[in-house]
mmCIF file of the N, C-alpha and C atoms, coordinates in Angstrom:
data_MODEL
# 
_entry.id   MODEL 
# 
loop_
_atom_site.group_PDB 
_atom_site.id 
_atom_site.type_symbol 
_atom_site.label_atom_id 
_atom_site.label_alt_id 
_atom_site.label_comp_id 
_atom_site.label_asym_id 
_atom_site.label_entity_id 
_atom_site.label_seq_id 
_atom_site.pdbx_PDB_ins_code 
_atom_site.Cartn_x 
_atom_site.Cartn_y 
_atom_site.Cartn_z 
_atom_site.occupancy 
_atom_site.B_iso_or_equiv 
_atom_site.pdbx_formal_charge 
_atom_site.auth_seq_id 
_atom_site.auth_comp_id 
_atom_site.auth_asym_id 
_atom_site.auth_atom_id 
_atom_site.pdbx_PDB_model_num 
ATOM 1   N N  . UNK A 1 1  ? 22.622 146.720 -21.381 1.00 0.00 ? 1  UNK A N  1 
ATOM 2   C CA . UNK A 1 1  ? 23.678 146.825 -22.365 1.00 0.00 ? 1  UNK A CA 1 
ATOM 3   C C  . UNK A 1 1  ? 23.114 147.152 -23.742 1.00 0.00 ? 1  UNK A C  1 
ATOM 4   N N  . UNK A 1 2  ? 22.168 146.793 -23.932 1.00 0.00 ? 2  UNK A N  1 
ATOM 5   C CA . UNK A 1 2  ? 21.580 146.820 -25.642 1.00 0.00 ? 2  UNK A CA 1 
ATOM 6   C C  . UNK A 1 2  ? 21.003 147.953 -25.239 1.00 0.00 ? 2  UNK A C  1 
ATOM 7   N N  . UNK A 1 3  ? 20.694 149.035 -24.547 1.00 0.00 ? 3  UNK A N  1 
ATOM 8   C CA . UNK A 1 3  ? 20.472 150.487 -24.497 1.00 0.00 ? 3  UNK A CA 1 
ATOM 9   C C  . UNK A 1 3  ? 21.970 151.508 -24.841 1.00 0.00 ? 3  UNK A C  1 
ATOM 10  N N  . UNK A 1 4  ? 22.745 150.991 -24.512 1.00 0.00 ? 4  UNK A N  1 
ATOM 11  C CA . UNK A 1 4  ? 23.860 151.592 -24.874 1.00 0.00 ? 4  UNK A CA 1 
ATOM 12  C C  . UNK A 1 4  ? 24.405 151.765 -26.510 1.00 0.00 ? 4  UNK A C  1 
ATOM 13  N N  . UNK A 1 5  ? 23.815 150.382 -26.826 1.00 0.00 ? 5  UNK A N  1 
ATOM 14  C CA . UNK A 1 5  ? 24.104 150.407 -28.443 1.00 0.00 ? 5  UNK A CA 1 
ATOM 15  C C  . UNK A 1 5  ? 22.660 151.465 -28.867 1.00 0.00 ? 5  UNK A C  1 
ATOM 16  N N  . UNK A 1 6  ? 21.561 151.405 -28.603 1.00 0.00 ? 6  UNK A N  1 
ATOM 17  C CA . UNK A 1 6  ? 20.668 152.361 -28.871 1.00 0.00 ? 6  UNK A CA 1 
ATOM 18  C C  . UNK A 1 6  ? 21.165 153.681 -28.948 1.00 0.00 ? 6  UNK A C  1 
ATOM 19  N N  . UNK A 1 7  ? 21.958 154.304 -27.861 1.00 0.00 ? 7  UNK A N  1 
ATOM 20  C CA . UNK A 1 7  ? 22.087 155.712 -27.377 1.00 0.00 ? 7  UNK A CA 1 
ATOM 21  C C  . UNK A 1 7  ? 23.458 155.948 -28.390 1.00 0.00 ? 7  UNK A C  1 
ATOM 22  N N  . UNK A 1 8  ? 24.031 155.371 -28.327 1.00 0.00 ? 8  UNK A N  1 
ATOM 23  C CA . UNK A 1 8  ? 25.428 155.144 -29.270 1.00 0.00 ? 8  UNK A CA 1 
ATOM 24  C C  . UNK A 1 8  ? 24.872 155.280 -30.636 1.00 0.00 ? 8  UNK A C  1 
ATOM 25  N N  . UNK A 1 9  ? 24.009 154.625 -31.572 1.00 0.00 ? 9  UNK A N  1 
ATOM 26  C CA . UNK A 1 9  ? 23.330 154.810 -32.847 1.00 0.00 ? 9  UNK A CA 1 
ATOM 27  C C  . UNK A 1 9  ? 22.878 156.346 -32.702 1.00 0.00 ? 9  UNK A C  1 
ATOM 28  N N  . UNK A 1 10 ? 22.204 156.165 -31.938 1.00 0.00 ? 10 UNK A N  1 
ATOM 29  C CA . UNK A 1 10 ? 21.338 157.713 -32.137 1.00 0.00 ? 10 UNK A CA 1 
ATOM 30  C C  . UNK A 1 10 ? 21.930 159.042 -31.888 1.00 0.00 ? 10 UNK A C  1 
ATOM 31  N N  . UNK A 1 11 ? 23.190 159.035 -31.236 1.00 0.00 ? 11 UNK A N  1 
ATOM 32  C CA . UNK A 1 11 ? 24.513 159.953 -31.227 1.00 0.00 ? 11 UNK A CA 1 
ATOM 33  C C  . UNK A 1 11 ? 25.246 160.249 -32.570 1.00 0.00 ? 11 UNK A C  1 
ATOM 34  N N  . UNK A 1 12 ? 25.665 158.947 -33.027 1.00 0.00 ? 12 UNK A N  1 
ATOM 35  C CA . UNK A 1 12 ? 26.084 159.256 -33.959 1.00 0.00 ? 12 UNK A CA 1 
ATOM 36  C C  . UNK A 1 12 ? 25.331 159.970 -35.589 1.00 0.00 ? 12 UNK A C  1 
ATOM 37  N N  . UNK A 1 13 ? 23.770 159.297 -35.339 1.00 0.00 ? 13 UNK A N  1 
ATOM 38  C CA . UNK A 1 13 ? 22.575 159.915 -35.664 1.00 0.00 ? 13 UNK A CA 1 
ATOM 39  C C  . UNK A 1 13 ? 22.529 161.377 -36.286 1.00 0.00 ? 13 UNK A C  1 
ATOM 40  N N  . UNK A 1 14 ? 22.409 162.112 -34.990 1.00 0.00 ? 14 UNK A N  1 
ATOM 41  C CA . UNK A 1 14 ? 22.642 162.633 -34.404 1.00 0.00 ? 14 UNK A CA 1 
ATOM 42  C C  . UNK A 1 14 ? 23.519 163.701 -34.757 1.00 0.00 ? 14 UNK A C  1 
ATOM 43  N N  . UNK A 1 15 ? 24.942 163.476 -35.360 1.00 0.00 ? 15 UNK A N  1 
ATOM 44  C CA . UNK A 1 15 ? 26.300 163.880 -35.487 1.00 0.00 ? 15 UNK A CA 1 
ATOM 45  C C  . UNK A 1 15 ? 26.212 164.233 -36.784 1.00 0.00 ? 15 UNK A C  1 
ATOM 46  N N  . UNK A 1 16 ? 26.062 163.459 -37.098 1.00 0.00 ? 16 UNK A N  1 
ATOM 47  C CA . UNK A 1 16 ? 25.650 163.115 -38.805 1.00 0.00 ? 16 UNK A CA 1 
ATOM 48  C C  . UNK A 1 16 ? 24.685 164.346 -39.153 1.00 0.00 ? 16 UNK A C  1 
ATOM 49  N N  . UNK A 1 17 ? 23.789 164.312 -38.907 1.00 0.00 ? 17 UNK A N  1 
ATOM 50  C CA . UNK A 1 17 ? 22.739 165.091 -39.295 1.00 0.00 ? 17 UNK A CA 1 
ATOM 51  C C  . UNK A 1 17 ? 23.185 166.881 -39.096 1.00 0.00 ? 17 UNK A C  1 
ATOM 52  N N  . UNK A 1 18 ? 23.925 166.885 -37.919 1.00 0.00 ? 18 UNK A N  1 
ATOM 53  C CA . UNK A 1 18 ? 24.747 168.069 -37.419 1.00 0.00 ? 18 UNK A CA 1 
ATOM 54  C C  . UNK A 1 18 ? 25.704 168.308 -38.388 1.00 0.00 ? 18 UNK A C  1 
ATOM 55  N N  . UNK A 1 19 ? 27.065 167.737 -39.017 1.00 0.00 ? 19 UNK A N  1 
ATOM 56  C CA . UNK A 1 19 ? 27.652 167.705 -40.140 1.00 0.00 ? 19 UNK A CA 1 
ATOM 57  C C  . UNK A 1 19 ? 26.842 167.833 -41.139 1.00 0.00 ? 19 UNK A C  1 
ATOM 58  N N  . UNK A 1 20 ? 25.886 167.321 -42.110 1.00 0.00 ? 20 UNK A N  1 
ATOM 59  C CA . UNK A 1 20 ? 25.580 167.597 -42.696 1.00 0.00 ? 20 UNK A CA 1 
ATOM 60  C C  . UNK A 1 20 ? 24.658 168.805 -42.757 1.00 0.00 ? 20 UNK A C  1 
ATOM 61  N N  . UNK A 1 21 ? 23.918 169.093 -42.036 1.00 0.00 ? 21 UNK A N  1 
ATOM 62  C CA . UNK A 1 21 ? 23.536 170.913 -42.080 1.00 0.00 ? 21 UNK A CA 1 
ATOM 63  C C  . UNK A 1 21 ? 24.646 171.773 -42.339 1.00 0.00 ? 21 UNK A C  1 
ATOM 64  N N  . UNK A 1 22 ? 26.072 171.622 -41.699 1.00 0.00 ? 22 UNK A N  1 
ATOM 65  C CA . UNK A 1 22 ? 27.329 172.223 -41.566 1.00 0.00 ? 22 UNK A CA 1 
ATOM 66  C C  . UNK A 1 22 ? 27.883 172.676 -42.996 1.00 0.00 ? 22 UNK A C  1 
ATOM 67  N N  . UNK A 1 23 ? 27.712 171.375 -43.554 1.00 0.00 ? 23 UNK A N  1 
ATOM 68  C CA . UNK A 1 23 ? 27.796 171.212 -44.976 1.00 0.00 ? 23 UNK A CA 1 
ATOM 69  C C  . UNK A 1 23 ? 26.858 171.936 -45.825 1.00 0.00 ? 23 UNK A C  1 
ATOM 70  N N  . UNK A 1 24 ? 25.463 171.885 -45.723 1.00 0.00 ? 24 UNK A N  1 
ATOM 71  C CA . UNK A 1 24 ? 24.671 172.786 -46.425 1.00 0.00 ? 24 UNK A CA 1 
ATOM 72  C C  . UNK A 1 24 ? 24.973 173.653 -46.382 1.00 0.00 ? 24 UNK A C  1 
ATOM 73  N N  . UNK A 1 25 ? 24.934 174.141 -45.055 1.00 0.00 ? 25 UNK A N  1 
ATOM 74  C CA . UNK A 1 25 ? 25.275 176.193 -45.101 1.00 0.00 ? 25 UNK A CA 1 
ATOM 75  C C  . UNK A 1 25 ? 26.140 176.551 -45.092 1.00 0.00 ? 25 UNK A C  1 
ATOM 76  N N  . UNK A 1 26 ? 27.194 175.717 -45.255 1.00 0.00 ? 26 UNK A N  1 
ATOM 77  C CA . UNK A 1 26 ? 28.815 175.844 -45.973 1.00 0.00 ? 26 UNK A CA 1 
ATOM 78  C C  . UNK A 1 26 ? 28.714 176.190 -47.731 1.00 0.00 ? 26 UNK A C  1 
ATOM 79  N N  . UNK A 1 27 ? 27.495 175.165 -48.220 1.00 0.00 ? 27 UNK A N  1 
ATOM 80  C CA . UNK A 1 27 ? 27.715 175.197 -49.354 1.00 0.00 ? 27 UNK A CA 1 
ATOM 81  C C  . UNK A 1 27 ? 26.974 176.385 -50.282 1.00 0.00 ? 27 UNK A C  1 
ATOM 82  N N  . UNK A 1 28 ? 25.620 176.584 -49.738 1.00 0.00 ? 28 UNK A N  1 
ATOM 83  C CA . UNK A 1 28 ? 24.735 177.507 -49.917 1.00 0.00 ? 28 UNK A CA 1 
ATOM 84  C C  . UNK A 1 28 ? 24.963 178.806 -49.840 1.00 0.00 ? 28 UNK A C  1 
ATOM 85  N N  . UNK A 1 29 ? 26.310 179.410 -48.935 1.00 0.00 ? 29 UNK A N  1 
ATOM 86  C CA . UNK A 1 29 ? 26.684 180.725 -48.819 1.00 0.00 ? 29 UNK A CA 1 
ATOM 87  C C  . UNK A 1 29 ? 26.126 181.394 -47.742 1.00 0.00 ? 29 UNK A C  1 
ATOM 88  N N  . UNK A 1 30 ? 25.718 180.425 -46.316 1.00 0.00 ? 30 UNK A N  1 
ATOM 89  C CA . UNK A 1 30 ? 25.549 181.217 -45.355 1.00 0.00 ? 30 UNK A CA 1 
ATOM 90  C C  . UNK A 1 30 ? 25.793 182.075 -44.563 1.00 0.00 ? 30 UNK A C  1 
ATOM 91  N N  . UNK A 1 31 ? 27.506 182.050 -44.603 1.00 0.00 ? 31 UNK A N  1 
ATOM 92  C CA . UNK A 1 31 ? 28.261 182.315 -44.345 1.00 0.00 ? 31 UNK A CA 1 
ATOM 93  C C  . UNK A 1 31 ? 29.673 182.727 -44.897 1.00 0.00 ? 31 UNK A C  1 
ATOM 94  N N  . UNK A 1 32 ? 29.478 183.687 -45.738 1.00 0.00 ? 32 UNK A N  1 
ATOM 95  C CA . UNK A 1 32 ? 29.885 184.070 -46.604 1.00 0.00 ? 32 UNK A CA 1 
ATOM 96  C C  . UNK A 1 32 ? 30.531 185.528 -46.066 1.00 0.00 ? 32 UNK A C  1 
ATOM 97  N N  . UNK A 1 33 ? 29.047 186.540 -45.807 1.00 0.00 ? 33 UNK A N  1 
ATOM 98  C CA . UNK A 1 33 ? 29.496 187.931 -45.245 1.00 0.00 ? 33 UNK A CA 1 
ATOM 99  C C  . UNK A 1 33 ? 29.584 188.018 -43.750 1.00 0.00 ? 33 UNK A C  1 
ATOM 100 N N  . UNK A 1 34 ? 30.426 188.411 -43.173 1.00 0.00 ? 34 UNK A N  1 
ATOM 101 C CA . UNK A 1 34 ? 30.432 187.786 -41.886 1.00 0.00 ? 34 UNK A CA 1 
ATOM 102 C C  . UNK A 1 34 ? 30.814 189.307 -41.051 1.00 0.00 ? 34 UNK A C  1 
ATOM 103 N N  . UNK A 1 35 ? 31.172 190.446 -42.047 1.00 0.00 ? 35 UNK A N  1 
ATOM 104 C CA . UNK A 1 35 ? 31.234 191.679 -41.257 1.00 0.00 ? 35 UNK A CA 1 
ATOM 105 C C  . UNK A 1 35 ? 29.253 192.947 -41.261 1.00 0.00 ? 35 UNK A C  1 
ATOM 106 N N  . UNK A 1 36 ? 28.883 193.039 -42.523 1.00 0.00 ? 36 UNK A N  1 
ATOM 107 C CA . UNK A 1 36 ? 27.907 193.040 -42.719 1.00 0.00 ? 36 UNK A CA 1 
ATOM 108 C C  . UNK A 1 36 ? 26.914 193.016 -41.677 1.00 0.00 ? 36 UNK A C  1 
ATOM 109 N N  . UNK A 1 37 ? 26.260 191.726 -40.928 1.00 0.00 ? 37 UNK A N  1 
ATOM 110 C CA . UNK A 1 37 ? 25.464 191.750 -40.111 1.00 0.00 ? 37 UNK A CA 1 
ATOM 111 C C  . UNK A 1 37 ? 25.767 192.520 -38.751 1.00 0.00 ? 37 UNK A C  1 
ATOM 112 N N  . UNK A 1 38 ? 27.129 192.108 -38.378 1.00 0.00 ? 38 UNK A N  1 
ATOM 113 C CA . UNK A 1 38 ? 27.452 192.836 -36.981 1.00 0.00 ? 38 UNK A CA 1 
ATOM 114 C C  . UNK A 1 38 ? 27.576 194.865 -37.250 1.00 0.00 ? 38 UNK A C  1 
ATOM 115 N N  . UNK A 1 39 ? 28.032 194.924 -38.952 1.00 0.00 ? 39 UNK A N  1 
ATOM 116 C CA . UNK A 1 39 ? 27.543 196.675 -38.826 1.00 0.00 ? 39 UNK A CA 1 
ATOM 117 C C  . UNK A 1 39 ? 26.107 197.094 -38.714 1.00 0.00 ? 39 UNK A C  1 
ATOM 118 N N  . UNK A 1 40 ? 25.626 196.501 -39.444 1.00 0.00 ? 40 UNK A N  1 
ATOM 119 C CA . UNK A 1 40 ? 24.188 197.045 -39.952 1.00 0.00 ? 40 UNK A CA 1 
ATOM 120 C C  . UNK A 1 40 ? 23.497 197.524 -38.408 1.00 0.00 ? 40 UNK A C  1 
ATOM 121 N N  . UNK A 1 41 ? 23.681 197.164 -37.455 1.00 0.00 ? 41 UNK A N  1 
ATOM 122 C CA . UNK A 1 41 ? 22.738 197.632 -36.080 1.00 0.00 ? 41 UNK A CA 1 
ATOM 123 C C  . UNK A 1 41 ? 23.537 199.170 -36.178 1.00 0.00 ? 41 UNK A C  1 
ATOM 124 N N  . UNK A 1 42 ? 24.240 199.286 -36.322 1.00 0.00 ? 42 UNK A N  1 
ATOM 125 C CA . UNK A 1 42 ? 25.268 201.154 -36.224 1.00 0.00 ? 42 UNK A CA 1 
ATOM 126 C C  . UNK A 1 42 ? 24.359 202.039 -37.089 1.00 0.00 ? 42 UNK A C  1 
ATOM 127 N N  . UNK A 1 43 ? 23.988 201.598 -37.897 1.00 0.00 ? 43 UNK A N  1 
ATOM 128 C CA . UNK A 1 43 ? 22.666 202.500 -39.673 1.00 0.00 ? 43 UNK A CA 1 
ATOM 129 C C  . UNK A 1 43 ? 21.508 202.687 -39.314 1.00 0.00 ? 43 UNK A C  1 
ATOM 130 N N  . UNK A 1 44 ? 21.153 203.572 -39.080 1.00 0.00 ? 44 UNK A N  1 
ATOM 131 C CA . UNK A 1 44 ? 19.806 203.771 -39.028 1.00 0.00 ? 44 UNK A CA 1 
ATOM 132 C C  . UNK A 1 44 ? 19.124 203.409 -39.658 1.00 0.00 ? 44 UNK A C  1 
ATOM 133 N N  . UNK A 1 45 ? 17.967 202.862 -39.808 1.00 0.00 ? 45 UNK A N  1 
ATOM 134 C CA . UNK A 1 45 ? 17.001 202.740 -41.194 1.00 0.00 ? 45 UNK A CA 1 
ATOM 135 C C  . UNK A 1 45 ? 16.217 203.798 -41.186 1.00 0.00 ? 45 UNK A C  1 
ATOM 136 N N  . UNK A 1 46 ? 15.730 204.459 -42.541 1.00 0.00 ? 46 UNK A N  1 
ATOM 137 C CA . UNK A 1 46 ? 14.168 205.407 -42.053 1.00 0.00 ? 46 UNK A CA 1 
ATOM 138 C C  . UNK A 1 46 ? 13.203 204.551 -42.933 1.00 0.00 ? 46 UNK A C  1 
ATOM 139 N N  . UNK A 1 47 ? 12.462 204.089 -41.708 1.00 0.00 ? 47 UNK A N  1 
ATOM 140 C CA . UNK A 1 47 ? 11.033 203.727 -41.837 1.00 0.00 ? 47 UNK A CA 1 
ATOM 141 C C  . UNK A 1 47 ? 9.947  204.868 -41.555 1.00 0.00 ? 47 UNK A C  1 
ATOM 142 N N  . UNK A 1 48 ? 9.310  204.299 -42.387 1.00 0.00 ? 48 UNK A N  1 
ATOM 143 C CA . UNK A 1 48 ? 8.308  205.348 -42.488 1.00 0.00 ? 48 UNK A CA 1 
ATOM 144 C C  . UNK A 1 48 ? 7.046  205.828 -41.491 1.00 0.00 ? 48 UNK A C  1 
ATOM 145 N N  . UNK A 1 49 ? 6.700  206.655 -40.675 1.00 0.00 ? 49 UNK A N  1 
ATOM 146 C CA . UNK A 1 49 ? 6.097  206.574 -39.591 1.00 0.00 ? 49 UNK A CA 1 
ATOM 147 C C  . UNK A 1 49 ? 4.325  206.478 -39.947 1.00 0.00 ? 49 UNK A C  1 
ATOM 148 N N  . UNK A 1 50 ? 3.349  205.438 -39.505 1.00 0.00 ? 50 UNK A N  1 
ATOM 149 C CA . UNK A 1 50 ? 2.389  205.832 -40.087 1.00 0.00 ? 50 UNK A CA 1 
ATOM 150 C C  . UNK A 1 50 ? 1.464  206.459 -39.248 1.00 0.00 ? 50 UNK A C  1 
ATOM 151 N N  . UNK A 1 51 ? 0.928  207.247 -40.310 1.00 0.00 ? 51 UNK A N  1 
ATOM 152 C CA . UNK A 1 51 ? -0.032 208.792 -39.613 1.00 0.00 ? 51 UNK A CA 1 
ATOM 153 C C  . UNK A 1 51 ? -1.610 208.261 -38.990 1.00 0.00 ? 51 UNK A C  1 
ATOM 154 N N  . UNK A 1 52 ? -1.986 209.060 -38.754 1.00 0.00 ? 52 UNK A N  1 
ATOM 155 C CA . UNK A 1 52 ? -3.338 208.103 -38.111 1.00 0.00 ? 52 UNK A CA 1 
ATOM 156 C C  . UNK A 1 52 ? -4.404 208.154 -38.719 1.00 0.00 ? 52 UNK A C  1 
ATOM 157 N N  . UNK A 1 53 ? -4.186 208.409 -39.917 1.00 0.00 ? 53 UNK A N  1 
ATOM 158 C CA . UNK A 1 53 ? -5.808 208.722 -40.803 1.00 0.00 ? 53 UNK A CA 1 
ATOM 159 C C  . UNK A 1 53 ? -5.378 207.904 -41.814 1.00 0.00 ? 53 UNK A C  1 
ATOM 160 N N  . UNK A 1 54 ? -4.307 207.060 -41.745 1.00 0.00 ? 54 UNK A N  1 
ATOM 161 C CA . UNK A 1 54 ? -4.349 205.966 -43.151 1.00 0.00 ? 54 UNK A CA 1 
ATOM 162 C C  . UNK A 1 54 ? -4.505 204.418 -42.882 1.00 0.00 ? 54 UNK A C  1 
ATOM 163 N N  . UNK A 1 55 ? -4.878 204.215 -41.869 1.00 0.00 ? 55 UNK A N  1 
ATOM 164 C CA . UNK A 1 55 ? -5.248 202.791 -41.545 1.00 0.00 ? 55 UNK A CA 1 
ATOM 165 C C  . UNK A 1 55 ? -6.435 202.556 -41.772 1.00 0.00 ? 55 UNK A C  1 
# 
């Protein structure tokens, strides 16, 4: 029985710690642009190709 109150603390632990990250990157603007990431794979980038005599 006193394992149950263990597993029960450390859940709620646990929960807590989960909410509060939730809260950070709520507050910080993690989630802010939310169309942005899913275009950007459609854009090509040009990177630059490197030649073999500059390494």
């Amino acid at each position: 029985m006193n394992i149950l109150y263990l597993l029960i603390g450390c859940s709620i632990l646990l929960a807590l710690g989960f909410l509060a990250a939730f809260f950070w990157a709520v507050n910080t603007g993690q989630n802010d642009d939310m169309e942005t990431p899913a275009m950007r794979i459609l854009f090509k980038e040009d990177v630059p190709e490197e030649k073999e005599g500059e390494r």
